[in-house]
C-alpha positions as CSV (number, residue, x, y, z in Angstrom):
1,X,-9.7,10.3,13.5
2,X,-6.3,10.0,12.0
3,X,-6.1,7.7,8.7
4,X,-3.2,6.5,7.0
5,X,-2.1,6.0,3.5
6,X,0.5,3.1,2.3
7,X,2.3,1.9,-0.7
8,X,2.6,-2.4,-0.2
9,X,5.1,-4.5,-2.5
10,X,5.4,-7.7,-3.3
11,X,7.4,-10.2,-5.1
12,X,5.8,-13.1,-7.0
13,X,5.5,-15.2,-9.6
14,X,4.1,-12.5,-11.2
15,X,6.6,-10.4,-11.3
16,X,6.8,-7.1,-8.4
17,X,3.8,-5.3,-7.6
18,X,2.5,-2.4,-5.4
19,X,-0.6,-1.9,-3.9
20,X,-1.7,1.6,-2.8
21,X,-4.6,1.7,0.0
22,X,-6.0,3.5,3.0
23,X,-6.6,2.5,6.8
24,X,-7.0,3.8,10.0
25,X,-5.3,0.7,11.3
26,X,-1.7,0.2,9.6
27,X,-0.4,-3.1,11.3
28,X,-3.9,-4.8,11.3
29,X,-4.6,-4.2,7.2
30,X,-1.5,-5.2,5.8
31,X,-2.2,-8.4,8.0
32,X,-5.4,-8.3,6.6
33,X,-3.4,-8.6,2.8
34,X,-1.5,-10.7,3.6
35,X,-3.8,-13.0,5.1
36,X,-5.9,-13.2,1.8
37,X,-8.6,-10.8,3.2
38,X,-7.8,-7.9,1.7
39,X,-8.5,-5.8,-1.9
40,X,-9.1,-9.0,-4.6
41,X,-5.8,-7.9,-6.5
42,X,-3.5,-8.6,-3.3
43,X,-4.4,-12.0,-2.4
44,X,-1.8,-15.2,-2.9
45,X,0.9,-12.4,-2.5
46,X,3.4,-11.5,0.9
47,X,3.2,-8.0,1.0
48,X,5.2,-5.5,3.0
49,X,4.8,-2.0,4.0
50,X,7.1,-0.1,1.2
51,X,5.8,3.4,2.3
52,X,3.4,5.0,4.6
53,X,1.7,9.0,5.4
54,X,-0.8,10.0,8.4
55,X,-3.4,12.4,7.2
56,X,-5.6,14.0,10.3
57,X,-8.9,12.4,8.9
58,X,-10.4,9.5,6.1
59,X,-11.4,12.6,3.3
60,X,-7.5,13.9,3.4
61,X,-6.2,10.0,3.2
62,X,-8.7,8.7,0.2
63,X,-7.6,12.3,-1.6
64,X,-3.8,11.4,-1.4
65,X,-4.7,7.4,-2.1
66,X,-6.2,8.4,-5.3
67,X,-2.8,10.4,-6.5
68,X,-0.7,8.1,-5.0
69,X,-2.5,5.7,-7.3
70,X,-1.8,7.6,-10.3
71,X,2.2,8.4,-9.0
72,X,3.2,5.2,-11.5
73,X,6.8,7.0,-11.0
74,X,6.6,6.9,-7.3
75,X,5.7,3.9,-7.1
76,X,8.9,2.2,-8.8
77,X,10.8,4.7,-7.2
78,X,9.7,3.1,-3.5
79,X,10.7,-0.5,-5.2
80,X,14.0,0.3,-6.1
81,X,14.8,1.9,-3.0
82,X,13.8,-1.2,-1.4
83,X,15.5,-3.4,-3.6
84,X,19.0,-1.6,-2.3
């Protein structure tokens, strides 16, 4: 089963945020977010797919989710490049 992982961003009151996840269904979970649904700490937020990687199954994905996480750097990178 093929499983994805995705960087999200968002601009709020706030301030900008990113949210980094895993799903095996891309286009349904960031509705999911953005429909109030989703993780706790993405709700009352429009988020939009910043980044995204497909890994050939859900071990690989939740492996790379967890550095992606950490990737603080990455992560800002992936704004400002959106920003542009």
């Amino acid at each position: 089963m093929r499983a994805f992982v995705y960087v999200l961003g968002s601009e709020g009151a706030g301030g900008v945020r990113t949210y980094v996840g895993w799903t095996t269904d891309l286009d349904k979970r960031l509705k999911t977010h953005n429909d109030g649904a989703g993780a706790r700490s993405t709700k009352g937020r429009v988020w939009f797919l910043l980044y995204a990687e497909m890994y050939a199954s859900r071990g690989e994905a939740m492996s790379r989710e967890v550095y992606l996480k950490r990737d603080r750097k990455l992560r800002k990178q992936l704004l400002e490049c959106f920003a542009k």
